[in-house]
N, C-alpha and C positions, 0 to 999 in steps of 0.2 A: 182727120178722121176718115175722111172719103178714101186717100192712101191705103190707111189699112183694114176699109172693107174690102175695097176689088182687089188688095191682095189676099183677102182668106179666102175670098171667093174665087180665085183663082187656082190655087191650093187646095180649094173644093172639089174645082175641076179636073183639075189634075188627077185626082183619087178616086173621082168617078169613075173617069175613063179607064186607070188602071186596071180596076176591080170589073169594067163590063169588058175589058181585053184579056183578062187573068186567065177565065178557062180558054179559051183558043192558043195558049200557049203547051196545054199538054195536049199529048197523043194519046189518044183513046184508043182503045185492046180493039183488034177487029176480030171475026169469027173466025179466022183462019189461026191467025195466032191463040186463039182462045181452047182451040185445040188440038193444036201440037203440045200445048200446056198437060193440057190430060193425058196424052201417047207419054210426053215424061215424067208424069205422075205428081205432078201439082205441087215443084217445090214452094218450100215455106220460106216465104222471105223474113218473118218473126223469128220460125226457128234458127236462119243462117245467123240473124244478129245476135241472137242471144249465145250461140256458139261463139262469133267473134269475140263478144263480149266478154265472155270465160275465158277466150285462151289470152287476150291483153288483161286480163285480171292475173291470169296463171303465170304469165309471163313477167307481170312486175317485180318479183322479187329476183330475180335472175337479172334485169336491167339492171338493177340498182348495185348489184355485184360486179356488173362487165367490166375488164382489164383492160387497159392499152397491150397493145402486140410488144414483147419484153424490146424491139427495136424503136420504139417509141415510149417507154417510161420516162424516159430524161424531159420528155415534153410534158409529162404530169401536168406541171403548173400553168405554163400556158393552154393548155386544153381547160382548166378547171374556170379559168376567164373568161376565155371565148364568147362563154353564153351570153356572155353582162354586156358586150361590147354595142350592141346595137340599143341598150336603151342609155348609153351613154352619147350615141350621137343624136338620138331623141332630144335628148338634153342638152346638146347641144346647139342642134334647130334653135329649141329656146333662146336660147343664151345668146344667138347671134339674132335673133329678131330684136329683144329686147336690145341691143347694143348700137342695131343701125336703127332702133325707132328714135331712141337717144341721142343717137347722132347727128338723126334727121335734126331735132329738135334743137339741138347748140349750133348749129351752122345757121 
């Protein structure tokens, strides 16, 4: 029981400190910068996202149509694989942990 007080309370600690070091990690606008902002007339950082936001909105249906170059058709089908290949060696991590915990085990 004593174990896992001083470790939540360590974990406590931990979190505290984070949180009273959290603001001293950003940089605060100084006056100088604060008005060069005004000389370039106060862009909107809302409005830029919402623009991006529309133009990958506008743009999805064109990705979803994009062709291989006609010198690369023949690779159709292994392009269409590709994607899957990394969560197959995910799965395979698995597979081999699980094999040598096994192993450990019969030996």
């Amino acid at each position: 029981m004593v174990a896992l007080r001083s470790s939540s309370l360590l974990v406590l600690a931990v979190a505290v400190c984070f949180l009273y070091l959290l603001p001293s990690a950003f940089v605060q606008i100084s006056a100088a910068d604060d008005q060069v902002a005004n000389l370039r007339g106060k862009t909107s950082f809302e409005g830029a996202a919402k623009l991006s936001a529309f133009g990958a909105a506008a743009a999805l249906p064109q990705v979803a149509e994009a062709r291989l170059p006609d010198e690369f058709v023949a690779f159709a089908p292994i392009v269409d694989v590709l994607p899957i290949l990394p969560v197959f060696f995910l799965l395979l991590a698995f597979l081999w942990q699980a094999l040598s915990a096994s192993a450990e085990h019969l030996a």
